[in-house]
KEBAMI-525980 format. One record per residue (C-alpha): residue in one letter; x, y, z. Coordinates in steps of 0.02 Angstrom, whole numbers, plus 32768, in hexadecimal, padded with zeros to 4 digits. Each point is the difference from the previous one (the first is absolute). Example, Ala and Ser with C-alpha at 12.3 -4.5 7.8 and 13.67 -1.06 7.14 Angstrom:
BEGIN
A82677F1F8186;S804580AC7FDF;
***
This chain:
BEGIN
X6CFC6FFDF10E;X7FC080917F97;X7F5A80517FFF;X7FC880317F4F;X7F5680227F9F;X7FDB7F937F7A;X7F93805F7F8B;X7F867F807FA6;X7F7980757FD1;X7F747FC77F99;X80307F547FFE;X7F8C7F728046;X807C7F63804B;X7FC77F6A8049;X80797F7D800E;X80497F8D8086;X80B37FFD8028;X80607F838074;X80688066808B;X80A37FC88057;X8019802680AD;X803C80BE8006;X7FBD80AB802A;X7FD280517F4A;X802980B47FED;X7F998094804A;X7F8B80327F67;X7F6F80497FD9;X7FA080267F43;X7F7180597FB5;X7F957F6E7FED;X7F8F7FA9808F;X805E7F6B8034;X7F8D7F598054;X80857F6E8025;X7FA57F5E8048;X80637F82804E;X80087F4B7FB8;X80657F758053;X805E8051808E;X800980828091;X803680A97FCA;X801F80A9805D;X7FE680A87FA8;X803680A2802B;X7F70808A7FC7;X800880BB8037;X80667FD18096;X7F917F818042;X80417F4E8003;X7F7F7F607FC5;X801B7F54801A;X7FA07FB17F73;X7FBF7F4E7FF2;X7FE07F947F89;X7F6180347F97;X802080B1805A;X7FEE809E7F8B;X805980A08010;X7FC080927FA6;X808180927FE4;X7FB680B27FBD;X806380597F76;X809E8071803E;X80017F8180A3;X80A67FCC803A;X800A7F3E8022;X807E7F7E7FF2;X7FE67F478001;X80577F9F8091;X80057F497FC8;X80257F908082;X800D7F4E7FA8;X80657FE17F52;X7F6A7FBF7F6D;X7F8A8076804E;X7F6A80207F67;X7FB980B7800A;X7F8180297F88;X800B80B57FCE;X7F7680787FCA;X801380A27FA9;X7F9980817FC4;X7FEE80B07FDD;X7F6580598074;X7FAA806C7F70;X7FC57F5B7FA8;X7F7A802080A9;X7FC880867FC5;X7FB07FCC7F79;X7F6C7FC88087;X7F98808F8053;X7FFF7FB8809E;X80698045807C;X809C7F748021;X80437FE2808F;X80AA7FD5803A;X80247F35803B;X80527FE680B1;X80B57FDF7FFA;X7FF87F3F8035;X7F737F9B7FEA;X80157F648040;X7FD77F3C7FBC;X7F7B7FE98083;X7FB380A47FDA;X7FF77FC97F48;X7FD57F3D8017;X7F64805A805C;X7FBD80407F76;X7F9A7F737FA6;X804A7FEA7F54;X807780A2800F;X80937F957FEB;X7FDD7FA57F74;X7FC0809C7FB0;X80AC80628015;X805A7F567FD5;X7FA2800D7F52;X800A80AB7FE1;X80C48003802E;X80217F5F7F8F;X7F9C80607F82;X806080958003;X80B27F9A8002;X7FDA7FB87F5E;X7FA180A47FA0;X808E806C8049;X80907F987F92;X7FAB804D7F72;X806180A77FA2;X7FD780A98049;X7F9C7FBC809C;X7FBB80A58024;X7FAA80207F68;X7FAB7F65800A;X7F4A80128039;X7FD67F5B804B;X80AB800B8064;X7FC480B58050;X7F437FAF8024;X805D7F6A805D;X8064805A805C;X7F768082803F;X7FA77F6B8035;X80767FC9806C;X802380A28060;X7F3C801E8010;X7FFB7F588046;X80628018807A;X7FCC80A78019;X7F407FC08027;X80467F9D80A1;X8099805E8021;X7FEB80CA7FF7;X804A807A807B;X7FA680AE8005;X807E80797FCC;X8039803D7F52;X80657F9E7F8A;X804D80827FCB;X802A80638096;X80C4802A8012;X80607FE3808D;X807480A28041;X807B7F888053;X800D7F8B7F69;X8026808D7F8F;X808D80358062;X80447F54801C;X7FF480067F38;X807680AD7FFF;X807F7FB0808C;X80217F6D7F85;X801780517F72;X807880578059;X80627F80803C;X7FF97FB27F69;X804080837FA0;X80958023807A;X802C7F5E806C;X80B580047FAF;X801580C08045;X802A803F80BE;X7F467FF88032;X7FBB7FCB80A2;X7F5D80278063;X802D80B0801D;X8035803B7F6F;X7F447FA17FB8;X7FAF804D8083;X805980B47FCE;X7FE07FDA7F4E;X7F457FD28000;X7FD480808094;X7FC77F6F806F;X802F7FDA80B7;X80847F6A8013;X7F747FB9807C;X7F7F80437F88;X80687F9A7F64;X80377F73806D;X7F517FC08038;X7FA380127F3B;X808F7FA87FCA;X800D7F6E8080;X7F2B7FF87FFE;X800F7FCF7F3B;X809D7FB77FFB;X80207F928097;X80B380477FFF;X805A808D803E;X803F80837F87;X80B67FCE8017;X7FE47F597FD4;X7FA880167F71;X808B80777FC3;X808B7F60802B;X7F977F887FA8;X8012806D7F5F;X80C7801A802A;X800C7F347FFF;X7F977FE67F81;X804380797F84;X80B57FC58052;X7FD37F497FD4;X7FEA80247F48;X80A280627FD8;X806E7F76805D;X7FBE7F667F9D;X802F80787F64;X80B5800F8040;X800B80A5806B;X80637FE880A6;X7FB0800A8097;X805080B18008;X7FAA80437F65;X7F527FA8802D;X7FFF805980C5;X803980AB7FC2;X7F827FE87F6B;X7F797FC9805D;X7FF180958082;X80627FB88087;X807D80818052;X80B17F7F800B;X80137F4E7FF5;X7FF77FDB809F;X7F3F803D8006;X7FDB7F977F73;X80437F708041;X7FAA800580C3;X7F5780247F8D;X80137F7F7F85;X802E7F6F8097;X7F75804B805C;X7F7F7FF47F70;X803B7F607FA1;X80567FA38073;X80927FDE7FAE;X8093806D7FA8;X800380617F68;X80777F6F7FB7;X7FA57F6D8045;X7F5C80417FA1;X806C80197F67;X802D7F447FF9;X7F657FC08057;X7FB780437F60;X80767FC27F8D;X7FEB7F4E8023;X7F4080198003;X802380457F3E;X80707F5C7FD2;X7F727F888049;X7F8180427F86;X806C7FF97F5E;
***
């Protein structure tokens, strides 16, 4: 697991992509994000909070959000919105933010709502193949007209583009991590680091997360571990490399977190390579 920002700025997606069962990475982007749902049960992770999504179900994610998907049945079809917010402002009324999950029944109440987003998104799928989406008027108008759809039956009274203190600093702890996971680091020298309190660090970062700060730091150990063994360092090289203090640390983490040993992965993965040639 990593958490990262994907940076898609100006760019209008809508697409639908079929999901495995897996958590994705923690992520969050610059753009509005509205996923809907299409053949099976999904959960989603979203500023901390946890949804379990049904089919139809719609989950609306504001830019610089953290979220991750949590799919819970292999073939799973998600249909994925982006946009950037100032295409909004081209209306003078004042726009306000969706609710995180809106749900199929809520929708299905609406007379004609669903067929109406069902065109528009179909619409959009087929304009937005076209080169340099975003400069494409038509695209923009379509995609407006979705969010304002939505908006009309869905608002929440606050500002879309208030920022969030705690989300800002989850941002900062991240980017820490990130940057250092293969160094001596641990939730006191963060804490020290970022002038925050370890209980004060600990809690943002379990609220967006869902994990502790330890095992988000061992997640990027394996994970970065994983990638120089199946391109031939020893298990030696790959703990020391990795961040992890001996061997014998690496090796009680990696069981722990994978369930198996450095060496079993290694040839697990082999054969996996062989079958697909």
């Amino acid at each position: 697991m990593e958490i990262v920002q994907e940076i898609r700025r100006n760019e209008i997606i809508c697409h639908t992509r079929k999901y495995k069962t897996a958590q994705s990475n923690f992520h969050w982007h610059e753009n509005y994000e509205i996923c809907q749902v299409l053949n099976k049960p999904c959960n989603f992770r979203v500023d901390g909070q946890l949804i379990e999504a049904n089919v139809g179900d719609i989950i609306a994610i504001n830019e610089h959000t953290i979220h991750q998907f949590l799919v819970l049945n292999d073939e799973t079809d998600i249909r994925i919105f982006q946009f950037p917010l100032k295409i909004l402002m081209n209306f003078n009324s004042v726009i306000e933010p969706l609710k995180v999950h809106i749900t199929h029944e809520e929708i299905f109440a609406i007379p004609e709502l669903e067929e109406k987003l069902d065109i528009l998104f179909d619409m959009m799928e087929k304009e937005g193949k076209a080169i340099k989406a975003f400069e494409n008027p038509f695209l923009q108008s379509i995609a407006a007209s979705v969010y304002l759809l939505l908006e009309r039956h869905f608002s929440v009274s606050q500002s879309v583009f208030a920022k969030n203190k705690d989300r800002q600093m989850f941002y900062k702890i991240v980017e820490y991590i990130n940057e250092h996971f293969k160094e001596e680091i641990s939730v006191s020298s963060i804490s020290n680091e970022l002038y925050l309190s370890r209980g004060r660090l600990a809690d943002v970062f379990k609220k967006y997360s869902g994990v502790s700060i330890t095992e988000y730091i061992n997640s990027l150990r394996i994970n970065n571990a994983n990638y120089m063994l199946m391109h031939g360092s020893t298990a030696t090289e790959a703990a020391l490399e990795s961040g992890f203090a001996s061997v014998r640390t690496f090796n009680n983490v990696y069981k722990s977190v994978m369930n198996m040993t450095p060496s079993e992965y290694v040839k697990k993965e082999r054969i996996i390579k062989k079958e697909k040639v």
